[in-house]
C-alpha positions as CSV (number, residue, x, y, z in Angstrom):
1,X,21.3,71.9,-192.6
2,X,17.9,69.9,-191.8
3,X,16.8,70.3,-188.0
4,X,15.7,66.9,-187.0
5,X,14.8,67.1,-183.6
6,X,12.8,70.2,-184.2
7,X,10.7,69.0,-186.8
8,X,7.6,66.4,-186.7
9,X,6.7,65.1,-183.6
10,X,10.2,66.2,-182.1
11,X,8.7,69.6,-182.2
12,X,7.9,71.4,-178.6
13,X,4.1,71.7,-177.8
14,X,3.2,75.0,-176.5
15,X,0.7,74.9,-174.2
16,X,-0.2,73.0,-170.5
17,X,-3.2,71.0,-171.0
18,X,-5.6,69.6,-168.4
19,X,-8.0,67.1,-170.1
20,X,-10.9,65.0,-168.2
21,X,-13.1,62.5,-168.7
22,X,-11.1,61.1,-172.3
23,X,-12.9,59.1,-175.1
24,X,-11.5,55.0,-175.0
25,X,-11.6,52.8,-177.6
26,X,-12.0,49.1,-176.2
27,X,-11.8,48.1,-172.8
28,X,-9.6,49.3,-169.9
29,X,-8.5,46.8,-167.8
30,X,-10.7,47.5,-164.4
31,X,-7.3,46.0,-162.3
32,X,-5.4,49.4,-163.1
33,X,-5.3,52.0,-160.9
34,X,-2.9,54.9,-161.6
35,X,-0.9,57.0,-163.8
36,X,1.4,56.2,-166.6
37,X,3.7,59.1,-167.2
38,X,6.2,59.8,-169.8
39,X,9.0,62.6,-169.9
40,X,10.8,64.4,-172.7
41,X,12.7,67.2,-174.1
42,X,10.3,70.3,-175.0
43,X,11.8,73.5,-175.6
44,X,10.3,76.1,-174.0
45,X,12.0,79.1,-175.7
46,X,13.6,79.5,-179.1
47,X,16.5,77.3,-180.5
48,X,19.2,76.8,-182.4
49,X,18.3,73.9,-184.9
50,X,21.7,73.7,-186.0
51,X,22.9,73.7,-182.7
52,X,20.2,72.3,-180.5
53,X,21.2,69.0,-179.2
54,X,17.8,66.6,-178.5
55,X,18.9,65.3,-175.2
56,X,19.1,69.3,-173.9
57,X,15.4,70.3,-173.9
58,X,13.5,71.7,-171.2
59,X,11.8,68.4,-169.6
60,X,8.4,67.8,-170.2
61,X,6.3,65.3,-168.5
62,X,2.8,63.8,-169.3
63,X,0.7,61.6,-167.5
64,X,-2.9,60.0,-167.8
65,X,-4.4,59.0,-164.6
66,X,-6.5,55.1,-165.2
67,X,-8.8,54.0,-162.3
68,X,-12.2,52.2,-162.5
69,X,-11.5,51.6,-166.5
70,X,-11.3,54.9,-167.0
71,X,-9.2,57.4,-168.6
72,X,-9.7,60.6,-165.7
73,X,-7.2,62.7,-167.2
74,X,-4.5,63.9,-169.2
75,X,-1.7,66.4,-168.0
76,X,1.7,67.8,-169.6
77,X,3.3,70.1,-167.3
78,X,6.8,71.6,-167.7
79,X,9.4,70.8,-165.2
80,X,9.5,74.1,-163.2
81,X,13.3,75.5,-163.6
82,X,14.6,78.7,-163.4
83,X,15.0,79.1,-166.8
84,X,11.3,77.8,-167.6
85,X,9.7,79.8,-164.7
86,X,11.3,83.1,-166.4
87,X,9.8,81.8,-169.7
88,X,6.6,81.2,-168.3
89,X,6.3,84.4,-166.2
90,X,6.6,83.0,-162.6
91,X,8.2,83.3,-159.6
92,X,10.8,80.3,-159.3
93,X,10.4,78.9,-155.8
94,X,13.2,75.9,-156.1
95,X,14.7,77.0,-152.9
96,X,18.2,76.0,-151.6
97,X,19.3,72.2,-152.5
98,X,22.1,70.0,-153.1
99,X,20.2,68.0,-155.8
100,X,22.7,69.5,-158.5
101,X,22.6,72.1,-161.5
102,X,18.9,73.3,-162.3
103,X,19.7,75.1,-165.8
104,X,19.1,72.1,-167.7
105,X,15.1,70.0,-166.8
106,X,14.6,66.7,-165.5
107,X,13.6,65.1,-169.0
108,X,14.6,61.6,-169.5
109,X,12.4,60.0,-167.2
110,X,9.7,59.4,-164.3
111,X,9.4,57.0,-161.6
112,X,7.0,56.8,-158.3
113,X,9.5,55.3,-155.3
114,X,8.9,56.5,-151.5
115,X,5.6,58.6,-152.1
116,X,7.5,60.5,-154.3
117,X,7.0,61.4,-158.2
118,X,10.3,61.9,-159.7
119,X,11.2,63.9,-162.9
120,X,14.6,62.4,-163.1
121,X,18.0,63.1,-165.5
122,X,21.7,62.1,-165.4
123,X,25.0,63.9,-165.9
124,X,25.1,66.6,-162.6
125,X,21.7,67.6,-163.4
126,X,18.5,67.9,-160.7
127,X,15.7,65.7,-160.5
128,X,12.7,67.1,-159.8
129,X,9.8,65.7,-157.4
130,X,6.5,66.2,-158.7
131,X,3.2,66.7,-157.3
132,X,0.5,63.5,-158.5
133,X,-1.2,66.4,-161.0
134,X,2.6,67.0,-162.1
135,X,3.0,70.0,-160.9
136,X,6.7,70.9,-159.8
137,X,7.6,71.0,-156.2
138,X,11.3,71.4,-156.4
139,X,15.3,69.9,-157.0
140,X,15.2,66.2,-154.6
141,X,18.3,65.6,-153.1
142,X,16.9,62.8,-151.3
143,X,16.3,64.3,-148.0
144,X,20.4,65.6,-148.3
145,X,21.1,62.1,-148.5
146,X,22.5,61.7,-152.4
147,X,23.8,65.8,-153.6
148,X,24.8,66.2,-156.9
149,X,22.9,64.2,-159.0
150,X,21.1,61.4,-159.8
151,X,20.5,59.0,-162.9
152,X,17.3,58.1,-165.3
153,X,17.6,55.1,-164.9
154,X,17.5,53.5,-161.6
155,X,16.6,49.6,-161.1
156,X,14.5,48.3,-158.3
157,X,14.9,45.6,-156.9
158,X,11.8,43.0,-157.5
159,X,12.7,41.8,-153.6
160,X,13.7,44.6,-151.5
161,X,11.8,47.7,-153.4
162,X,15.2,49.4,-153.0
163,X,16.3,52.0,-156.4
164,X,19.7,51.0,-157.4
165,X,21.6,53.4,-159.3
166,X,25.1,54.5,-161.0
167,X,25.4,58.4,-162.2
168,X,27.9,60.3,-163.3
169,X,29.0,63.7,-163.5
170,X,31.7,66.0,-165.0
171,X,32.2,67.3,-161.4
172,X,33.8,64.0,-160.1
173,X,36.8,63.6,-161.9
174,X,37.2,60.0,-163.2
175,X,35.0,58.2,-160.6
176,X,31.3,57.4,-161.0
177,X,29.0,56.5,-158.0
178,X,26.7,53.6,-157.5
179,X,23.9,54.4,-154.9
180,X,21.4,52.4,-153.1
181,X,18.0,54.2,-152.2
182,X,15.8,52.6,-149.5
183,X,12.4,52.3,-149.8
184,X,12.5,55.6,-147.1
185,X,13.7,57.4,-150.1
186,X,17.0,58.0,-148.6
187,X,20.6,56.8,-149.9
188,X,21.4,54.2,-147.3
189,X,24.5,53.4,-149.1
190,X,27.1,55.1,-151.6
191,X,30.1,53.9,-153.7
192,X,32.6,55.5,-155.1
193,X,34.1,53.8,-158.3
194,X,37.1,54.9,-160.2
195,X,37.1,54.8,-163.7
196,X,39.4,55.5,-167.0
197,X,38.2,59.3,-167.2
198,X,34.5,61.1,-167.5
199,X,32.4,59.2,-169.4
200,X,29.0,59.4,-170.4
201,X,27.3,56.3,-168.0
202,X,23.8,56.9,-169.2
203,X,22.5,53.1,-167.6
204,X,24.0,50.3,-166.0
205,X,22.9,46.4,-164.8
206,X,21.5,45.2,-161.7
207,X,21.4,41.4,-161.2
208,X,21.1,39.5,-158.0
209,X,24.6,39.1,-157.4
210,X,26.5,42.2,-159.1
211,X,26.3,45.5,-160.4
212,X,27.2,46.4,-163.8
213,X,29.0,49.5,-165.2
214,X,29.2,50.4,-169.2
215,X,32.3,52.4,-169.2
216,X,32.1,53.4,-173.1
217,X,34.1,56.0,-175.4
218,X,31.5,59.2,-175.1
219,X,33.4,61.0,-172.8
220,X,33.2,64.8,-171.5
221,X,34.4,67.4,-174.7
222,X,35.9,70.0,-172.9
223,X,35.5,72.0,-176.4
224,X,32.0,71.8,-176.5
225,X,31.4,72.6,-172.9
226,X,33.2,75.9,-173.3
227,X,31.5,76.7,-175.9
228,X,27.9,76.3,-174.3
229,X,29.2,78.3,-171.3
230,X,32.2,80.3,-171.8
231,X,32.7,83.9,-173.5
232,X,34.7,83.4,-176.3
233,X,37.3,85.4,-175.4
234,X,38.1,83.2,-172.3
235,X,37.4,79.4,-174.4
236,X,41.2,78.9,-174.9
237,X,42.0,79.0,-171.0
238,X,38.9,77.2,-169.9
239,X,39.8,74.6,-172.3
240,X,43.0,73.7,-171.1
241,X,41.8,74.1,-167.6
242,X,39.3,71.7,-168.1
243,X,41.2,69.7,-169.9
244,X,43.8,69.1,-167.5
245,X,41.3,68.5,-164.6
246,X,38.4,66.2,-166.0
247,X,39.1,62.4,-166.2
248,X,42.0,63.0,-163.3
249,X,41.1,65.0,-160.3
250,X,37.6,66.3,-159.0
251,X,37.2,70.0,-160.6
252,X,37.1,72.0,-158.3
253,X,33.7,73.2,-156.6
254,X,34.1,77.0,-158.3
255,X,35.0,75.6,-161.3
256,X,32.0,73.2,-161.3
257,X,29.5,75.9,-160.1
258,X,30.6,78.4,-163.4
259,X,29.3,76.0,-165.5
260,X,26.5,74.9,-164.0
261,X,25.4,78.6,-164.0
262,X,26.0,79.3,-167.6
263,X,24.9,76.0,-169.2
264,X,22.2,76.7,-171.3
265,X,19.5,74.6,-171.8
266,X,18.5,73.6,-175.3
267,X,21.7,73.9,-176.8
268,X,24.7,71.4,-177.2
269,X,25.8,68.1,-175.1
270,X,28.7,68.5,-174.1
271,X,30.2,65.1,-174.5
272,X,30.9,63.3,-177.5
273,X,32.7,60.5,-178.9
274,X,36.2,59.4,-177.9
275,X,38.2,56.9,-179.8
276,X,40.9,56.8,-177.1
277,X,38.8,55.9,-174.8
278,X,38.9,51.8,-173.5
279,X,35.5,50.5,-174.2
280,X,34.7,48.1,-171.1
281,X,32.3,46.5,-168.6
282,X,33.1,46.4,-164.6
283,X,31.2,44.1,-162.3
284,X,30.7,44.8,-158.8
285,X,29.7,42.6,-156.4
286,X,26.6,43.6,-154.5
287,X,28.0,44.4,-151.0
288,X,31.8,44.9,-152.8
289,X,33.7,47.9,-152.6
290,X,35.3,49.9,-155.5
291,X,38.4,47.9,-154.5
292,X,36.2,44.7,-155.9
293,X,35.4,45.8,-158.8
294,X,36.6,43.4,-162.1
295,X,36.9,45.0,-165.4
296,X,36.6,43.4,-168.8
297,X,37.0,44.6,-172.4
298,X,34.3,44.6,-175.4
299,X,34.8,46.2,-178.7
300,X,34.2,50.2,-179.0
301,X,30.4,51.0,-179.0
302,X,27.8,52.7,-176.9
303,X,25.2,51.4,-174.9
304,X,22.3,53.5,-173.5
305,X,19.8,51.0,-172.6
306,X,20.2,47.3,-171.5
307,X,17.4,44.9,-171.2
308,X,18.7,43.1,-168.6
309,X,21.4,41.0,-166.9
310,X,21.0,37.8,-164.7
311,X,23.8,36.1,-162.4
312,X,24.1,32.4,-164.6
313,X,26.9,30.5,-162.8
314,X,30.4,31.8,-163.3
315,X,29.0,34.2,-165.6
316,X,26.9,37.3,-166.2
317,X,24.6,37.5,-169.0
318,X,23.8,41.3,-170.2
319,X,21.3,42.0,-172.8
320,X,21.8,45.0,-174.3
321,X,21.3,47.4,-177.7
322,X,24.4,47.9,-178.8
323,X,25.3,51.5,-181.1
324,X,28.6,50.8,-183.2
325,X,29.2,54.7,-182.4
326,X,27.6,58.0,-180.7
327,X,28.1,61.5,-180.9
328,X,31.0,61.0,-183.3
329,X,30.0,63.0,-186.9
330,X,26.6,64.2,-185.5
331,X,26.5,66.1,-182.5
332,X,22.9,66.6,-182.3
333,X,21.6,63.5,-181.3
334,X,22.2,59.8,-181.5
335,X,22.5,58.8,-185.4
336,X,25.9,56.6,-185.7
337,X,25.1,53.3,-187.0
338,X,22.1,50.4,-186.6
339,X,21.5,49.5,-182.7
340,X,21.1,46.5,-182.5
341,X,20.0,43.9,-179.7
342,X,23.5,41.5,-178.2
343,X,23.8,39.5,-175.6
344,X,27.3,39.7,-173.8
345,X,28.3,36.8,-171.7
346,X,31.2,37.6,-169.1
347,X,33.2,34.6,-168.1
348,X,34.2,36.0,-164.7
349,X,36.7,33.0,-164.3
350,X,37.8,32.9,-168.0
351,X,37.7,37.1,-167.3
352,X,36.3,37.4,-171.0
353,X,33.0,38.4,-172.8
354,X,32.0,37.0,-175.2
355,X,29.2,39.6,-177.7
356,X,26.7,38.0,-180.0
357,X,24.0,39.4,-182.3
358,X,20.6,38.3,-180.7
359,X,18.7,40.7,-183.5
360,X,20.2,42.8,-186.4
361,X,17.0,44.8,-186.5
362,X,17.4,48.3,-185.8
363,X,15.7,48.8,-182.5
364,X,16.1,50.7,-179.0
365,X,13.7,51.7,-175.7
366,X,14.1,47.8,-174.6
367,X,11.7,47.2,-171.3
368,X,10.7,44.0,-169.7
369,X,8.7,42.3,-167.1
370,X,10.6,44.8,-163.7
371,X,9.3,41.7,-161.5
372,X,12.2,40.1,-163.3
373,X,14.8,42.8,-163.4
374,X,18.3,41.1,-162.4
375,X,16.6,37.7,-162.7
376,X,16.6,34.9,-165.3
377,X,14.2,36.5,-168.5
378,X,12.2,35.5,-171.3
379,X,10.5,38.3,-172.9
380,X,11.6,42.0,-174.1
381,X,10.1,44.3,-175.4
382,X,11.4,47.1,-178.2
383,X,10.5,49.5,-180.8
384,X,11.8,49.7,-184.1
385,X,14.3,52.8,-185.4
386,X,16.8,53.3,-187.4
387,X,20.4,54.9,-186.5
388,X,18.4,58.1,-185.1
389,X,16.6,57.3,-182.0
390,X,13.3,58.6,-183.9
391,X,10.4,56.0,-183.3
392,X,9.5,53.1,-185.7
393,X,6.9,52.0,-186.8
394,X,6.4,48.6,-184.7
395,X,6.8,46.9,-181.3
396,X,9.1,44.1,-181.2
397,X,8.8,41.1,-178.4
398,X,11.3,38.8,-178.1
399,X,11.0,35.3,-177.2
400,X,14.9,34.9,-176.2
401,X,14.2,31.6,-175.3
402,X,12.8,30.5,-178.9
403,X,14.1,33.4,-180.4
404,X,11.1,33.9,-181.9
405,X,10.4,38.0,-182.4
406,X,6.8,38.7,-183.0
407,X,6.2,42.4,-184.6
408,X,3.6,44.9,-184.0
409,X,3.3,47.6,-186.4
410,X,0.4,50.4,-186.2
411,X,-0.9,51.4,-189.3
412,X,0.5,54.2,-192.0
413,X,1.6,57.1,-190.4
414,X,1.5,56.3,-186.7
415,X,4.3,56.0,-184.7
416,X,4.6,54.0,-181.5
417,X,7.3,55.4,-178.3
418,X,8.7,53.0,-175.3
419,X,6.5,50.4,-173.8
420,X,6.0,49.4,-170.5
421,X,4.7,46.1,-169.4
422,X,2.2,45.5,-166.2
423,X,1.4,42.9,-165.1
424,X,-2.4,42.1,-164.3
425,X,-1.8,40.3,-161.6
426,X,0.7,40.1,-158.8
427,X,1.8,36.2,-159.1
428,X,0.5,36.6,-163.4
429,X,3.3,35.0,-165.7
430,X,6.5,36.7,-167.2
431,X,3.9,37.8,-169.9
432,X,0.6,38.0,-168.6
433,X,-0.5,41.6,-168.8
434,X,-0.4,44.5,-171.0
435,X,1.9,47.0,-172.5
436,X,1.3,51.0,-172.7
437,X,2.7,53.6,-174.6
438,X,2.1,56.7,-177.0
439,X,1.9,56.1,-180.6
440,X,1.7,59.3,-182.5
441,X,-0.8,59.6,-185.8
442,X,0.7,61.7,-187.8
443,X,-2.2,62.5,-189.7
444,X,-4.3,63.4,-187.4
445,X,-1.1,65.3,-185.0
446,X,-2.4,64.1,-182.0
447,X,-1.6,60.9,-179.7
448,X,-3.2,57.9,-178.0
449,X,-2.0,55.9,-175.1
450,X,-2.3,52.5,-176.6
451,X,-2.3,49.3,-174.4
452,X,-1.7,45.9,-175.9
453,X,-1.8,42.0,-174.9
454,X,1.4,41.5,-174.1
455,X,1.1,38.0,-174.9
456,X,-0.7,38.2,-178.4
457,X,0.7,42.0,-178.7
458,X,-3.6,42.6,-180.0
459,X,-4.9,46.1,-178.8
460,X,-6.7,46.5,-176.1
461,X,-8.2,49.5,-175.7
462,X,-7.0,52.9,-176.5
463,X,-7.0,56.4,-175.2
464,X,-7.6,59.2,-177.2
465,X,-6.0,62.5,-176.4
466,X,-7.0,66.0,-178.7
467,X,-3.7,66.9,-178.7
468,X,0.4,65.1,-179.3
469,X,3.1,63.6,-177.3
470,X,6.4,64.8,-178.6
471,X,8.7,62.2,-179.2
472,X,10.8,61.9,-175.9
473,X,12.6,59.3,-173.7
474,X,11.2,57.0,-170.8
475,X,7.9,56.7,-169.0
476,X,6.4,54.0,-166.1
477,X,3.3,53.0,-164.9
478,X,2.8,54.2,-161.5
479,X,0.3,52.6,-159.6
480,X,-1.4,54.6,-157.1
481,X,-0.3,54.8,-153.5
482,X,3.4,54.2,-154.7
């Protein structure tokens, strides 16, 4: 069996770096003043490659620190579990929390909000708050304001500052929870939503108006979470247990806590695909209950990532890429079909949606202006890939206005990640600024933090680093003193 997500760039690096002073290629804009971080799986021990499932690794984060038109440093520092503290030889000082199960790393994501640097994952799992040199301080719960788990992917408001969230969690039974953090970094409100059983809701849609929910057919596999934490002597019982419990009643704290002791990072997910499962979107209104929600159906598929969504009338437009099927034949990562980019309009009078092809491109990572998020947008941004979420070998930007899609590609063998757009001004236009990201040169194995024009999508200056970025998940800019 090949080992894709062990191989290449997926491979773990080794070794903690702390690199000053790096070489630059162009010109750093002078208006940039902080840290662009990116998080990822990196196993810290050995795997399974037949087994190992990519989303599962011990988290990973990397930074470079920009100030002056410099490049001051580079750091890659591994989210401090216990499992990674035993690894590395050191005393685990996590502490008591109610942030949710440590086994597993914060390694989807990062985010600044509240003073805070925040190593962030979904399903149950911790986040982490980090020091600015990305050093672990320990599981946030939010000040005990938000237990159990949080989300990668968060929106914040352009107006208010506020994080806006939905996570799920086997734990819950069939409800998710929508979340509102305050710019005090405290939940200020919670919502409760009741849904068809215990999906996987890796993202959702913020727009002025309405929250959006992807309530899609991965789903919890009581099979394969027995078999990452149970003794196989006890698999059968646990299964029917679980089975009878998840997508109908909370399971119950003890039952909850056995897992989250056993599960093992860097082996499998344990949800996968669910053909019984209604595919369907619910919008909320803002300041609604779980009583107001309004469900509508789409056609079976999986979304991780949307663009964006914007109120337009009676209707709510979502942008989204769009996988035809995950986690159904292989259960090592997300390799089901072409994702493409749609646009789903819901008629909340007419209560349809109505799904068209905006780009049959393979693509995913899609980012945008975050002045804009939940507004009216022209611009995205993507990467090329095929069915596996490796990276391709171009950025995308869309013009969904024109529909114009000009395409970026980096020379033989280099390999460009998720980019994120800032803007170089406060009041600059929806496009006025530049892009950052990794791109990987596989010749050479080692990485450079690349910004572009985000107009012309023409380099601007580059970062060298002596060493690689493993192909992971999401990063930010973080500008300094947020």
């Amino acid at each position: 069996m090949d080992a894709p997500y062990v191989a290449g760039n997926f491979a773990p690096v080794r070794h903690e770096h702390t690199l000053t002073d790096l070489p630059v290629t162009g010109s750093i804009p002078e208006h940039l003043d902080g840290r662009f971080l990116r998080n990822g799986p990196n196993p810290i021990s050995e795997i399974d490659p037949d087994t190992y499932h990519w989303f599962m690794g011990d988290g990973m984060v990397h930074g470079v620190r920009i100030r002056d038109g410099k490049a001051e440093w580079y750091r890659n520092r591994w989210v401090r579990t216990p499992h990674v503290a035993e690894q590395l030889g050191e005393r685990h000082g996590g502490g008591e929390h109610r942030a949710g199960f440590q086994n597993v790393g914060a390694n989807t994501s990062v985010l600044g909000h509240a003073g805070r640097t925040l190593a962030l994952i979904e399903g149950g799992v911790a986040n982490h708050e980090l020091t600015h040199e990305l050093d672990t301080v320990g599981p946030c719960d939010f000040d005990g304001t938000l237990p159990g788990g949080y989300t990668a992917h968060p929106k914040r408001d352009p107006d208010t500052g506020e994080l806006h969230a939905v996570s799920y969690f086997f734990g819950w039974g069939n409800t998710v929870r929508y979340s509102v953090i305050g710019t005090d970094g405290r939940a200020r409100r919670t919502v409760d939503i009741e849904v068809t059983g215990s999906p996987m809701m890796h993202d959702f849609s913020l727009t002025e108006k309405h929250v959006v929910l992807y309530d899609l057919p991965v789903t919890f596999d009581a099979r394969q979470a027995t078999a990452a934490t149970v003794p196989p002597g006890l698999r059968g019982p646990a299964r029917l247990v679980l089975s009878a419990l998840v997508g109908r009643v909370r399971v119950p704290d003890p039952v909850t806590a056995m897992i989250g002791r056993r599960l093992r990072p860097n082996s499998a997910l344990p949800y996968r695909w669910n053909p019984r499962y209604p595919a369907r979107v619910g919008v909320l209104p803002r300041d609604g209950d779980a009583r107001d929600v309004r469900w509508f159906d789409v056609h079976p598929c999986y979304v991780f990532h949307p663009l964006n969504a914007y109120d337009d009338g009676d209707t709510v437009v979502l942008d989204v890429i769009r996988h035809p099927k995950m986690f159904d034949t292989d259960l090592r990562g997300p390799n089901e079909g072409t994702p493409t980019l749609d646009r789903w309009t819901v008629d909340l009078a007419a209560r349809t949606v109505r799904e068209d092809r905006l780009d049959d491109r393979g693509q995913e990572f899609p980012r945008l202006d975050e002045r804009l998020v939940g507004r009216k947008h022209r611009y995205g941004y993507s990467i090329t890939t095929g069915a596996r979420l490796d990276p391709g070998g171009a950025v995308l930007k869309h013009d969904l206005t024109t529909g114009e899609v000009r395409h970026r590609s980096f020379g033989a063998g280099r390999q460009p990640t998720e980019f994120v757009f800032e803007p170089h001004r406060p009041d600059a236009a929806e496009d006025d600024g530049v892009l950052m990201g990794f791109v990987y040169d596989a010749p050479n194995d080692t990485s450079d933090l690349v910004l572009l024009d985000a107009g012309s999508l023409d380099t601007v200056a580059s970062i060298h680093l002596p060493t690689r970025v493993p192909h992971g998940f999401h990063g930010n800019w973080v500008p300094e003193g947020r």
